[in-house]
C-alpha positions in Angstrom: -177.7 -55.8 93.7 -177.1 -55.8 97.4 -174.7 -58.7 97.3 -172.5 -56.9 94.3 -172.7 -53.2 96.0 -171.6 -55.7 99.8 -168.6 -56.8 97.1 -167.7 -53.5 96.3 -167.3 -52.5 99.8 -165.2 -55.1 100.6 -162.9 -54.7 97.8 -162.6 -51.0 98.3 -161.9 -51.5 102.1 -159.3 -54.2 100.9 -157.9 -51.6 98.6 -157.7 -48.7 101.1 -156.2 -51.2 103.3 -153.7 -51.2 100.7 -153.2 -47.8 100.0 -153.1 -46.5 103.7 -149.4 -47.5 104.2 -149.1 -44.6 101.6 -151.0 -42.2 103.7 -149.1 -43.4 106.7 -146.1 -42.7 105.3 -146.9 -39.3 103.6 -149.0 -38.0 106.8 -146.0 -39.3 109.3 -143.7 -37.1 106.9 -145.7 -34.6 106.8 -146.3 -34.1 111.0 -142.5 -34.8 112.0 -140.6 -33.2 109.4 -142.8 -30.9 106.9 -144.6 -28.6 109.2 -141.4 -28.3 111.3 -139.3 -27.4 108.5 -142.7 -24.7 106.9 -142.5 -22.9 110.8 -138.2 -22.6 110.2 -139.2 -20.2 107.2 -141.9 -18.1 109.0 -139.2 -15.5 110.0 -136.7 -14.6 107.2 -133.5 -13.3 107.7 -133.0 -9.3 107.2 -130.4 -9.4 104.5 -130.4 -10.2 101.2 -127.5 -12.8 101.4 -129.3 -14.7 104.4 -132.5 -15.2 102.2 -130.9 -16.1 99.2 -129.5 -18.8 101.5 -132.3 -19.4 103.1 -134.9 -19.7 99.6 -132.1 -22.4 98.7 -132.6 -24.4 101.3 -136.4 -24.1 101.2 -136.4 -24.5 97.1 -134.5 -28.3 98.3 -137.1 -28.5 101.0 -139.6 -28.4 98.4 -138.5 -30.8 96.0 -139.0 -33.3 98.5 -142.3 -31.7 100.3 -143.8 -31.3 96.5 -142.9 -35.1 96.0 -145.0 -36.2 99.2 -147.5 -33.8 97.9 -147.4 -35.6 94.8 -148.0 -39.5 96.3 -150.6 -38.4 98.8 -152.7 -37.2 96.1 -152.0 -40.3 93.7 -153.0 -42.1 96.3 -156.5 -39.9 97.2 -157.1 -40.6 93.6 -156.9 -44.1 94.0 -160.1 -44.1 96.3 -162.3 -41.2 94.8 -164.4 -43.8 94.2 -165.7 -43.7 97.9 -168.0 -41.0 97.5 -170.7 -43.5 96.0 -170.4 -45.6 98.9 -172.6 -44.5 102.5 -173.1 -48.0 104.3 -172.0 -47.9 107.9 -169.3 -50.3 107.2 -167.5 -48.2 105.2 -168.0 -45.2 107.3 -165.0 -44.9 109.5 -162.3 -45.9 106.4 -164.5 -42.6 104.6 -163.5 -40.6 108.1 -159.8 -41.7 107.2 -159.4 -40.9 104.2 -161.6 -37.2 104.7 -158.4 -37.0 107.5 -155.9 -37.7 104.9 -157.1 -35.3 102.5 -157.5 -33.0 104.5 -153.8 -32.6 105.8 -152.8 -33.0 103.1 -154.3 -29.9 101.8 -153.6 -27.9 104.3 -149.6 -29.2 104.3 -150.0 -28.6 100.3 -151.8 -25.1 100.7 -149.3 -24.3 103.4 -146.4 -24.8 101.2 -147.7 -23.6 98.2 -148.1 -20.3 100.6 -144.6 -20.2 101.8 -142.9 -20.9 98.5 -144.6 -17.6 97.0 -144.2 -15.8 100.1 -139.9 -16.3 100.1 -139.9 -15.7 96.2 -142.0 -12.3 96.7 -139.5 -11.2 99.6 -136.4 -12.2 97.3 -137.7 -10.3 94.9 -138.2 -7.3 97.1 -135.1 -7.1 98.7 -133.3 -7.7 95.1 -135.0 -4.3 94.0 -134.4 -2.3 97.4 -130.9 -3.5 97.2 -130.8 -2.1 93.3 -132.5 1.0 94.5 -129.8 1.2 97.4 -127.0 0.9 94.7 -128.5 3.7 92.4 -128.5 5.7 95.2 -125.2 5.0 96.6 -123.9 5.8 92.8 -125.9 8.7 92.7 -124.3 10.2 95.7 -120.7 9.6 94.9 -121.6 11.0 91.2 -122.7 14.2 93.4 -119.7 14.5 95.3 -117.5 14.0 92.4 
């Protein structure tokens, strides 16, 4: 039984061996371009023109954030099998992969909180600028 559960260990670190050049690429993404672009749409322009713009360019943004999203977690799926394993040897690839997962919820959480965010203030401008046209109307409607 200790040999087999030894073999196991081995051919999961051979597997995460494997599957870290995915978490390489997604994490390096992730750090150089994904949290840089996620600070860009902290402050949203003031008119309604400029964020319609600007939740374009973050709903392309996303496409390709939601796709890294996507292959990081294939890949955590890949080793959810390393919860059964504790020996020592295995230990630091665990600390990895608890690294991985871990950005990439945050970068997931992050965006998930940014996309809602931009479509909540689209739709708030949208209805003060429909408010500031009924008013407008209502005005010249007076004046008449």
């Amino acid at each position: 039984m200790l040999s087999n559960k030894r073999i196991q260990e081995l051919e999961l670190v051979m597997e995460f061996e494997k599957v870290e050049e995915c978490f390489k690429e997604v994490s390096s993404w992730i750090e150089n371009v994904g949290r840089k672009r996620l600070k860009e749409t902290i402050n949203l322009d003031d008119s309604l023109e400029m964020l319609l713009q600007a939740q374009k360019q973050f709903r392309e943004f996303d496409l390709v954030a939601s796709e890294y999203c996507r292959r990081g977690q294939e890949a955590l799926k890949k080793m959810d099998r390393w919860e059964d394993f504790s020996s020592v040897d295995v230990h630091s690839y665990r600390v990895k992969l608890q690294t991985y997962k871990d950005q990439l919820e945050e970068f997931c959480t992050q965006l998930d909180e940014n996309r809602h965010r931009i479509c909540e203030t689209v739709r708030l401008y949208e209805f003060f600028d429909k408010v500031r046209q009924g008013i407008c109307c209502t005005e010249e409607g007076v004046k008449s």
